[in-house]
C-alpha positions as CSV (number, residue, x, y, z in Angstrom):
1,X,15.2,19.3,2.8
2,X,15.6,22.2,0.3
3,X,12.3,22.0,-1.7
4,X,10.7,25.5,-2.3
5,X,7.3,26.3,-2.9
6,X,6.0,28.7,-4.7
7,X,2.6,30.2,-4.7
8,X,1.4,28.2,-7.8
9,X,1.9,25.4,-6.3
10,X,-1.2,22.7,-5.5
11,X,0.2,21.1,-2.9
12,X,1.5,23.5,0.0
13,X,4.9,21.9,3.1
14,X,1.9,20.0,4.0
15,X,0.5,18.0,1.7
16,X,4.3,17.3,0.5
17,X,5.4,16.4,4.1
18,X,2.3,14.0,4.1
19,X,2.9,12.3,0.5
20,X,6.6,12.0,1.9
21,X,5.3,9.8,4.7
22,X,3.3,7.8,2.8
23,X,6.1,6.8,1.1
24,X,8.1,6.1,2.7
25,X,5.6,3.7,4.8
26,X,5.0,1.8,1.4
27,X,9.4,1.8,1.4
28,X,8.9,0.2,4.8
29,X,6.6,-2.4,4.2
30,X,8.9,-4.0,1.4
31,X,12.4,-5.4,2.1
32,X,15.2,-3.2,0.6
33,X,17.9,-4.9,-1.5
34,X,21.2,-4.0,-2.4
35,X,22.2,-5.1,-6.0
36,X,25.3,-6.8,-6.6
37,X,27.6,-7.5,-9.5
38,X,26.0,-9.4,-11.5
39,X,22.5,-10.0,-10.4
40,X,19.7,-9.5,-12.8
41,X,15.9,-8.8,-12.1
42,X,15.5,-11.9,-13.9
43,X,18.1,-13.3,-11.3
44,X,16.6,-11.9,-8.4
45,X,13.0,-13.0,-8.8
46,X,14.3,-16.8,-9.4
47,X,16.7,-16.9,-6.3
48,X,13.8,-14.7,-4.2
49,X,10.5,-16.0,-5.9
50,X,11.1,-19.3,-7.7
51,X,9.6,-17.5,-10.4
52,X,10.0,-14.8,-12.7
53,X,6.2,-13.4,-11.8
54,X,7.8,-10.8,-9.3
55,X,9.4,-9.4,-12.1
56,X,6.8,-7.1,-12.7
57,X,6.1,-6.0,-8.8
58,X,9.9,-5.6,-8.4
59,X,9.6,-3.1,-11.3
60,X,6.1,-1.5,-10.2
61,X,7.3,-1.3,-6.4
62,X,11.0,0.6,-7.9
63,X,9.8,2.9,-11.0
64,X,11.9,0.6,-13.4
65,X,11.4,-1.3,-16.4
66,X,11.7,-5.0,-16.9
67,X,15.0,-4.0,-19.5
68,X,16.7,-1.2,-17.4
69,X,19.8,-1.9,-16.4
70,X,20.5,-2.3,-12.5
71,X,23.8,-1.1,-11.0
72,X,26.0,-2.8,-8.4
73,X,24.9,-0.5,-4.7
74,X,21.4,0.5,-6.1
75,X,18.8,0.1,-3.5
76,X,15.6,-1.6,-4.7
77,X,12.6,-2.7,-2.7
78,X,11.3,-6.3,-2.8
79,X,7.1,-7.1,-2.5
């Protein structure tokens, strides 16, 4: 995949390779969703949830913020 290690590093091929995994496990437990035009987090948790509680998993689960902007083709994951 291209990553280098060098000496200084903590965690050796190994321990990388492993956190990889793990992951992408979590990645697989959770639907992925491609965004369209228009949708919204907002958006997505009423039409998905019913609610706008999920908000806040959506953006745990993706690294995001409940204000980011979303692009049409991003993948997200859904809990």
């Amino acid at each position: 995949s291209g990553i280098k290690y060098k000496l200084s590093d903590p965690q050796g091929p190994e321990e990388a390779a492993q956190k990889e995994n793990e992951e992408a496990a979590s990645r697989a437990a959770h639907e992925s969703y491609v965004i369209q035009p228009g949708d919204t987090l907002f958006q997505i948790s009423m039409d998905r949830y019913g609610s706008v509680e999920a908000i806040a998993q959506i953006c745990a689960l993706n690294g995001i913020t409940a204000d980011q902007i979303i692009y049409p083709g991003e993948v997200i994951v859904l809990p």
